[in-house]
N, C-alpha and C positions, 0 to 999 in steps of 0.2 A: 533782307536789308540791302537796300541797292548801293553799289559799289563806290560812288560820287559819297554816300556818308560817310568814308572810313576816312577819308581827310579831315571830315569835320571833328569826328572822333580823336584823334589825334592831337589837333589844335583847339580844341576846347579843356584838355585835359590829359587822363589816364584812362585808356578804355581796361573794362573790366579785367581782359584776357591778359591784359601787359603787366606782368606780376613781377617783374624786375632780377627775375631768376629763370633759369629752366625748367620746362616742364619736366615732371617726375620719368616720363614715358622713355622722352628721349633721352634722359639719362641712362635710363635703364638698358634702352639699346644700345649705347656705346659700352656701357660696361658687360654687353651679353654678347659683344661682339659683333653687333646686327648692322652696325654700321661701315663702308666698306668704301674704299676709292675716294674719289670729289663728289661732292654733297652740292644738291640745289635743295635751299630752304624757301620751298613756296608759298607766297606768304608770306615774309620771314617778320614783321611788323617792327618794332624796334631792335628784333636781332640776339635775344637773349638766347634761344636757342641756336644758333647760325654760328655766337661766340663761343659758348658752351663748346662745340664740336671743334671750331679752330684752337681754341684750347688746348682739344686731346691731340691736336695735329694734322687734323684733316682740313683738305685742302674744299671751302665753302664758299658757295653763292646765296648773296641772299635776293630776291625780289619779291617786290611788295608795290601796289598799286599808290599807295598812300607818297609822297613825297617827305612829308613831314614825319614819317617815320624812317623814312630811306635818309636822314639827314640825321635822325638818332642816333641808328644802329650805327652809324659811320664815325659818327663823336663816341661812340661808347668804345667803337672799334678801335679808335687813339688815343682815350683816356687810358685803354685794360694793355695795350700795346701788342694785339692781336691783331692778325692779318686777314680777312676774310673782304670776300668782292660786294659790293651792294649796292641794285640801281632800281631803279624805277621801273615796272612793267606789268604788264597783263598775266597773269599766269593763263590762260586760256587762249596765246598767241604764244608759237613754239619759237617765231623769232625773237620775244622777250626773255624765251629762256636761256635760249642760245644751248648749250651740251655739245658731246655728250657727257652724261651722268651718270655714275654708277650705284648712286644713291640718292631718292627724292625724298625729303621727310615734309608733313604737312600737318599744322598745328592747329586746326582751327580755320582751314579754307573751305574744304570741298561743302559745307555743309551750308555755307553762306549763298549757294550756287542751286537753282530753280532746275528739275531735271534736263533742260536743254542742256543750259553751261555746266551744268556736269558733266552733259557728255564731250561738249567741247573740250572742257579741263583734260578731260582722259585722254581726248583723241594729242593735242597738245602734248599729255608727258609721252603719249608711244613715240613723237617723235624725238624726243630727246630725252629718254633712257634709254642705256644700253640695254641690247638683250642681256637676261639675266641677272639684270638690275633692278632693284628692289623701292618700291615705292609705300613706304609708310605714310598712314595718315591714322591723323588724334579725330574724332570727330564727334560731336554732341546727340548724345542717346536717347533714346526713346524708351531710357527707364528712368531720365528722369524725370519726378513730377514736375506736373505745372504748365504752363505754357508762357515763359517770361522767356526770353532769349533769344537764340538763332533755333531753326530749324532742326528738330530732332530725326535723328534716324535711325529706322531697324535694320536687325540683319539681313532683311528678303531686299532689303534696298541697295544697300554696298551690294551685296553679291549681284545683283541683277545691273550694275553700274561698271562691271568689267567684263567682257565679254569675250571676243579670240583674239587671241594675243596676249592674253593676260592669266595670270595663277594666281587665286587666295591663297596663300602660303599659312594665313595666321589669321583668324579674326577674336578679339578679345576682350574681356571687359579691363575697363582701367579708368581714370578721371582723369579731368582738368584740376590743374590748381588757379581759381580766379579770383580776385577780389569783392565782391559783391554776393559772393554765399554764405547762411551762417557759418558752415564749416569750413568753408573756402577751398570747396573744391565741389564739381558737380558731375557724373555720369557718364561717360566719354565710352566710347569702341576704340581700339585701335586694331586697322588690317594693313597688313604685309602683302604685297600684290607684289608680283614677281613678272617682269617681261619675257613673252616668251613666243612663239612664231606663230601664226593666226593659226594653224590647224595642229596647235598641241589643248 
């Protein structure tokens, strides 16, 4: 899916992934403690997750490519009377990201990304997460059937997409919750990549 459609997504409607609550995932990491410091949500699309976590008190960034989403998350920000940051930007440009971060959680990005800008992506968070800073990402599996959606991935793929510098800490099975599934949810990985000095 090339990137210039997620505006159009946005402004034509409710994209599938925008469920109007947090994902399951990330809840679960704040309640397992996995979450730590100031949080960049890359990504962050309308911000339900980015709000989610300002919520519990952590201090959040959201960026998201999309405008029209970056102008959601920011009314939703003032409706719910929660503080979190949200602007416009590339996640695969570390000046968009700005950090540092001690925490990167990703809902639903790195998969939308061709293995070049993957690796961009990656090279991007080394430079704006701290060492020993944790980068979670949700991402769409390659158990689930079908071929309707974004790009699926195995596990020979994440593992092979981090490389010195970087620690699998966790890779796991878990879903998305989206709108357009019968059960409304579909198949997800979630891995825990940990920053750490290129020759660990």
């Amino acid at each position: 899916m090339a990137l210039e459609r997620f505006e159009a997504f946005y402004r034509e409607g409710t994209p599938p992934w925008d469920t109007g609550r947090p994902q399951p995932v990330i809840v679960r990491l704040a309640n397992d403690d996995l979450v730590a410091g100031n949080v960049l949500d890359a990504g962050c699309g309308t911000g339900e997750n980015a709000l989610f976590l300002a919520g519990r008190g952590f201090d959040v960034t959201g960026v998201d490519i999309s405008p029209t989403a970056i102008a959601r998350a920011r009314d939703k920000a003032t409706e719910r009377g929660l503080r979190a940051t949200f602007r416009v930007g590339d996640v695969r440009l570390p000046a968009d990201l700005e950090g540092p971060y001690r925490t990167v959680i990703d809902s639903g990005v790195f998969h939308v990304f061709d293995d070049a800008d993957q690796a961009r992506y990656v090279a991007s968070l080394a430079q704006v997460l701290e060492p020993g800073g944790t980068f979670h990402m949700v991402v769409f599996s390659d158990r689930e059937p079908g071929d309707w959606g974004p790009r699926r991935l195995g596990e020979r793929q994440i593992r092979a997409a981090f490389g010195a510098g970087w620690h699998l800490d966790r890779l796991e099975r878990t879903h998305f919750d989206v709108l357009i599934a019968e059960t409304g949810r579909v198949e997800a990985w979630h891995a825990a990549v940990r920053r750490v000095g290129a020759d660990a």
